[in-house]
DSSP file (Angstrom, degrees, kcal/mol; ACC not computed):
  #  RESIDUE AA STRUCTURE BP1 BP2  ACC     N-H-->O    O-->H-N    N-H-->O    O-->H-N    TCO  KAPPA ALPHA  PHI   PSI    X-CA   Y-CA   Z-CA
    1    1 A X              0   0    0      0, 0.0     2,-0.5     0, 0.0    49,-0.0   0.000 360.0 360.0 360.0 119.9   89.4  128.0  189.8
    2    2 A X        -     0   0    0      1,-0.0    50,-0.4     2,-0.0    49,-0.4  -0.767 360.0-155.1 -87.0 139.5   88.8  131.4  188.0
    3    3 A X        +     0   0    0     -2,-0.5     2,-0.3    47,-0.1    47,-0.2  -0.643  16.4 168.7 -91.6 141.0   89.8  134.8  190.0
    4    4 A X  E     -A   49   0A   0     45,-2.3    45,-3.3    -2,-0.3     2,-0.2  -0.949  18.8-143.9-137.4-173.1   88.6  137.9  189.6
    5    5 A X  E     +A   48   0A   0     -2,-0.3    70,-0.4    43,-0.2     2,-0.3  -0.849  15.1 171.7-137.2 178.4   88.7  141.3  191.4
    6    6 A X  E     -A   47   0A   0     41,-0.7    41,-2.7    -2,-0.2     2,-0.4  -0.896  27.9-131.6-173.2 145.8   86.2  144.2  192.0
    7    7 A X  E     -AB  46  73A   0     66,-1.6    66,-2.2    67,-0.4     2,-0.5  -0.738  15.1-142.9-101.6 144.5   86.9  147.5  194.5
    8    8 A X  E     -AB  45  72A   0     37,-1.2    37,-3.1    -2,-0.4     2,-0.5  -0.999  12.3-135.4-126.4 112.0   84.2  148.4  197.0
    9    9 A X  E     +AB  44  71A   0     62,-2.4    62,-0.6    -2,-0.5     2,-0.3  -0.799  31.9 172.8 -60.8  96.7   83.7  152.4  197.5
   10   10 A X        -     0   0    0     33,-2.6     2,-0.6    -2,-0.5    60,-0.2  -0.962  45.1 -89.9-112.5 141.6   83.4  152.9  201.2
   11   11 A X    >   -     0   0    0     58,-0.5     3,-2.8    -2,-0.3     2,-1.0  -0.174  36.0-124.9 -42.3  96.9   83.3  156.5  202.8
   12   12 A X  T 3  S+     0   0    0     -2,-0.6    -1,-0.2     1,-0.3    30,-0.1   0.572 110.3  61.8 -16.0 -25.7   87.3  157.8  203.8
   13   13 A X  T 3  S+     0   0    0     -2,-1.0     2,-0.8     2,-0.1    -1,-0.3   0.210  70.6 122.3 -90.9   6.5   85.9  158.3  207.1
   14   14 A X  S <  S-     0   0    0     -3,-2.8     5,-0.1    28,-0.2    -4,-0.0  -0.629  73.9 -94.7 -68.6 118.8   85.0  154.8  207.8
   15   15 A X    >>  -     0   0    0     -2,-0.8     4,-2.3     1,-0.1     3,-0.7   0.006  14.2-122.9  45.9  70.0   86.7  153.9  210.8
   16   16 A X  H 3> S+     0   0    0      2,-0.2     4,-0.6     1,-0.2    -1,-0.1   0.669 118.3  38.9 -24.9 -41.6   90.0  152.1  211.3
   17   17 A X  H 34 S+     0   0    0      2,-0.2     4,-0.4     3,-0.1    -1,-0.2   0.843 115.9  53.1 -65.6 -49.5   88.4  149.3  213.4
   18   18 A X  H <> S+     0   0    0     -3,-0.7     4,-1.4     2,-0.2    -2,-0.2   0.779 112.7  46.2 -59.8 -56.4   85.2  149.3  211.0
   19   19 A X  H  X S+     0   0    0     -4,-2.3     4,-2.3     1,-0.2    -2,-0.2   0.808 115.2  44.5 -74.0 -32.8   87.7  148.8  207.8
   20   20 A X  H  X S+     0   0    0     -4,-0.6     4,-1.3    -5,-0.3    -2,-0.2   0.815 108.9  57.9 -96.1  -9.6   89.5  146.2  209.4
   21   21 A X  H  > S+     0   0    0     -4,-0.4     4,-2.6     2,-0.2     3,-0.4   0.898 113.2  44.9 -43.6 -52.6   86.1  144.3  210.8
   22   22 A X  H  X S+     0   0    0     -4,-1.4     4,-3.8     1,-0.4     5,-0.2   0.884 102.0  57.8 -90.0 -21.2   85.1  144.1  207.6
   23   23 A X  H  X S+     0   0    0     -4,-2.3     4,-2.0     2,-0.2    -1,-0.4   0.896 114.1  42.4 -60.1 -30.6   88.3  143.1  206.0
   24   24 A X  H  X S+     0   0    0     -4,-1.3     4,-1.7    -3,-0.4    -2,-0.2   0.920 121.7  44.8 -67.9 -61.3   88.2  139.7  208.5
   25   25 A X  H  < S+     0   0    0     -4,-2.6     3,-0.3     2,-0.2     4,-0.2   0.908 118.6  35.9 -58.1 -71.5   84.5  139.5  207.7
   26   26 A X  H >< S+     0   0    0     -4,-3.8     3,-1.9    -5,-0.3     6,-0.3   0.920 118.7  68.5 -75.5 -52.6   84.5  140.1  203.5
   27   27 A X  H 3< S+     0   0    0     -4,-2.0     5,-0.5     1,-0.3    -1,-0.2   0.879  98.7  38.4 -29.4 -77.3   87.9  138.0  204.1
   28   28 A X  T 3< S+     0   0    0     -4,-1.7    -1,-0.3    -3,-0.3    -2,-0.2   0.227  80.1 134.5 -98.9  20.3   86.7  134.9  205.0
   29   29 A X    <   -     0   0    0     -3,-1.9     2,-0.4    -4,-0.2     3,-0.3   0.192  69.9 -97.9  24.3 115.8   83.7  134.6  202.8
   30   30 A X  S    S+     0   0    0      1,-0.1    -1,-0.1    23,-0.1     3,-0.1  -0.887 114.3  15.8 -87.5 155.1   83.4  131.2  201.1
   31   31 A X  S    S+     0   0    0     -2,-0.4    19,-4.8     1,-0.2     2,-0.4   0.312  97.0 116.0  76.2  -3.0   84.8  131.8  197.7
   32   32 A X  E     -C   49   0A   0     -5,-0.5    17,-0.3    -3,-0.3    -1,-0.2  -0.874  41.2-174.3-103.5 153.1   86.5  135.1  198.5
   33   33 A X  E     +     0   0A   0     15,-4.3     2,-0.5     1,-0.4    16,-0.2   0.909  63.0   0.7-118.8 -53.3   89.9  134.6  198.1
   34   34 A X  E     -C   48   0A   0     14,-0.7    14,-1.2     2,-0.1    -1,-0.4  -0.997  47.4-177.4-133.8 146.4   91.3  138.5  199.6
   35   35 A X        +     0   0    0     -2,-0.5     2,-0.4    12,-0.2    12,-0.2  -0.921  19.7 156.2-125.0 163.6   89.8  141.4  200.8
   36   36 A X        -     0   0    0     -2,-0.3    10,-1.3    10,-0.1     2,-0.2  -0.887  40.5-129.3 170.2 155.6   92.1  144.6  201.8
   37   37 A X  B     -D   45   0A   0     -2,-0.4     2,-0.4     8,-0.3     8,-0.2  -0.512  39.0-115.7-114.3 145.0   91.7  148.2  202.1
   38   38 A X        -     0   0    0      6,-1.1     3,-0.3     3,-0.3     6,-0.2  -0.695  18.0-137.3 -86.2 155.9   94.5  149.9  200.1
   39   39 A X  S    S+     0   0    0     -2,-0.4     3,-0.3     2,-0.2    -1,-0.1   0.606 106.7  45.8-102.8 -28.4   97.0  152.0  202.8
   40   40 A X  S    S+     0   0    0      1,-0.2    -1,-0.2     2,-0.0     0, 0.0   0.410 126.4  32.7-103.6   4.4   97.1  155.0  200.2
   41   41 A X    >   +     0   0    0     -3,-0.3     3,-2.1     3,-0.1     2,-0.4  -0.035  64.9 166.5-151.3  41.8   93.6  154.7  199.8
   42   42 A X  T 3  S+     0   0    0     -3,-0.3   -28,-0.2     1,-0.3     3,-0.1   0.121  76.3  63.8 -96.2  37.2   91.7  153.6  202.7
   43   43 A X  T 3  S+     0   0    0     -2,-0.4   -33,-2.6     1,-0.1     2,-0.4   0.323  98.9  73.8-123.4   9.8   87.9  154.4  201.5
   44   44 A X  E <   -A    9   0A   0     -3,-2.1    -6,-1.1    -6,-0.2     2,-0.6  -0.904  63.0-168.5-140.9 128.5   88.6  151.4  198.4
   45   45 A X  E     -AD   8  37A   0    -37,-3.1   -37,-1.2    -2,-0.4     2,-1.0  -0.774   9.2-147.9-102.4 141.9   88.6  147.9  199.0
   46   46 A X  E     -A    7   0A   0    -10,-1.3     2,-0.5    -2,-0.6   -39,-0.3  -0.636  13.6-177.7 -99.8 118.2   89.8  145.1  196.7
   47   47 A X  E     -A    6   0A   0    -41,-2.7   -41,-0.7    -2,-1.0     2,-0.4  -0.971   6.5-164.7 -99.6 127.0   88.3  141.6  196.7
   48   48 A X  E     +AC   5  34A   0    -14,-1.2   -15,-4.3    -2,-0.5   -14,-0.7  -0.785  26.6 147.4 -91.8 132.5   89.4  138.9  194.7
   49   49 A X  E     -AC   4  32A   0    -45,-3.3   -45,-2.3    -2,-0.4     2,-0.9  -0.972  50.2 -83.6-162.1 173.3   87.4  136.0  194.2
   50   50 A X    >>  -     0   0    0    -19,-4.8     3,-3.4    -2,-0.3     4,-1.5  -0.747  21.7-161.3-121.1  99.3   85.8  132.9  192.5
   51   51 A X  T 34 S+     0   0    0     -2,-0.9    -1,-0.2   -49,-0.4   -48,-0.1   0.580  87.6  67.9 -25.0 -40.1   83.0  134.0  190.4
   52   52 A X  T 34 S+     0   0    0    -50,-0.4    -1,-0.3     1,-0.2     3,-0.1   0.909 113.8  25.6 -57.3 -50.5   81.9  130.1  190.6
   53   53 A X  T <4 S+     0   0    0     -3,-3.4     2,-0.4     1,-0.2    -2,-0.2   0.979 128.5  11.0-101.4 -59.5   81.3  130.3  193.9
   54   54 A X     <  -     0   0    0     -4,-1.5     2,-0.4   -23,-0.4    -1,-0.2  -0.927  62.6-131.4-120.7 140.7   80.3  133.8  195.1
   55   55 A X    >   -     0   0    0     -2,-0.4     3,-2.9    -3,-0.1     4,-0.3  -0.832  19.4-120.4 -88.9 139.5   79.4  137.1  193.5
   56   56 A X  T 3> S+     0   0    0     -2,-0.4     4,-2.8     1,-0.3     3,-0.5   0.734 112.2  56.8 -30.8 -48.3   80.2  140.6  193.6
   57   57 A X  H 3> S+     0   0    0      1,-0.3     4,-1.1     2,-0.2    -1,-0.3   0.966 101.8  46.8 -38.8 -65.2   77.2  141.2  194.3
   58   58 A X  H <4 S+     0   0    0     -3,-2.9    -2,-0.3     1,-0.2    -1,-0.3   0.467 108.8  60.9 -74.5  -0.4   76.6  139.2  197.3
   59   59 A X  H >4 S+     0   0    0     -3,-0.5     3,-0.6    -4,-0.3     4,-0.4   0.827 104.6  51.9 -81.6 -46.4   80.0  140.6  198.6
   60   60 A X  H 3X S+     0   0    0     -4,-2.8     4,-0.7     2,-0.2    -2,-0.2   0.662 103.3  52.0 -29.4 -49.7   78.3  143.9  198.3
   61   61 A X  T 3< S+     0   0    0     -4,-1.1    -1,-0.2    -5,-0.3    -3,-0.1  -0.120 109.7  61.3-107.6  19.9   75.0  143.0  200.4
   62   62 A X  T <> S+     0   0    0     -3,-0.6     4,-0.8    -5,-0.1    -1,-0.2   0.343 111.5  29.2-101.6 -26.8   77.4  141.9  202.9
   63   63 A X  T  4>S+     0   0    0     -4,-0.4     5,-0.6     2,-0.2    -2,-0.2   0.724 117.8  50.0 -93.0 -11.9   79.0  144.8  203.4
   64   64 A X  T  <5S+     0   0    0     -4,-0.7     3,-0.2     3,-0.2    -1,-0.2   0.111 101.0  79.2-125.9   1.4   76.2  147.5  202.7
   65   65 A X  T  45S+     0   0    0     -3,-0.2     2,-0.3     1,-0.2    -2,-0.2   0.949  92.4  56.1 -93.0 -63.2   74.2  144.7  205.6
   66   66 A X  T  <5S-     0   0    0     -4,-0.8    -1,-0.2     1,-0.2    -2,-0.2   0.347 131.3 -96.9 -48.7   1.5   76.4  146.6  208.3
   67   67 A X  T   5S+     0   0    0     -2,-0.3     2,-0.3     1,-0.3    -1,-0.2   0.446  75.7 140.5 118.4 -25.0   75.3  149.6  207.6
   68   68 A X      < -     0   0    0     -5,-0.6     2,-0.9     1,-0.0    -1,-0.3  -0.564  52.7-124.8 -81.7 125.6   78.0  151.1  205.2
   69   69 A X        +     0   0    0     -2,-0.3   -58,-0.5    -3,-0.1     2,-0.2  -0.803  46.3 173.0 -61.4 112.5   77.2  153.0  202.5
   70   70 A X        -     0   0    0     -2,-0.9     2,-0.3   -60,-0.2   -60,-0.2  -0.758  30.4-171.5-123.0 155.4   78.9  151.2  199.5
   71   71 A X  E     -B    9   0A   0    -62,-0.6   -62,-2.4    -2,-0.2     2,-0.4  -0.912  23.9-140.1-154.4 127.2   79.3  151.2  195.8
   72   72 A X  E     -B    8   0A   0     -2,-0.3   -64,-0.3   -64,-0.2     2,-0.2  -0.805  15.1-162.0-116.4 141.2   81.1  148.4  194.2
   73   73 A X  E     -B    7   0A   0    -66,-2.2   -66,-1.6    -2,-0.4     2,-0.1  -0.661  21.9-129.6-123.2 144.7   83.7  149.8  190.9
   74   74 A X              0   0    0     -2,-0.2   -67,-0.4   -68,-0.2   -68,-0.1  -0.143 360.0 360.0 -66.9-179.0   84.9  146.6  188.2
   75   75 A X              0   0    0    -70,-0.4   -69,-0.1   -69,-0.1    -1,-0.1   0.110 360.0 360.0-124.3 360.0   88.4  146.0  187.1
């Protein structure tokens, strides 16, 4: 399996509840492997995943499907 990663830009004011919904949610994904909010940084989240199976993309249009304004950064 190849990993990669990619950050999702969410607004700093998202929520505590909201951020951790969506980790659970982005989380468990087929083909994403982690999702997490950084603790020094809680408006970018990192997903790692297997390109094979899902894309950034669609990781995206899951998250920006609640509602969120989002903007997904490479690595």
């Amino acid at each position: 399996m190849y990993m990669a990663d990619f950050l999702i830009n969410v607004h700093p004011e998202l929520p505590l509840t909201d951020r951790m919904h969506l980790e659970d949610e982005i989380g468990y994904m087929n083909g994403v492997v982690s999702a997490h909010f950084s603790p020094g940084h809680p408006h970018m989240m990192t997903i790692a995943y297997d390109p094979d199976t899902v894309s950034s993309s669609v990781v995206l249009a899951r998250v920006c499907g609640h509602g969120i304004e989002a903007s997904k950064i490479g690595l």
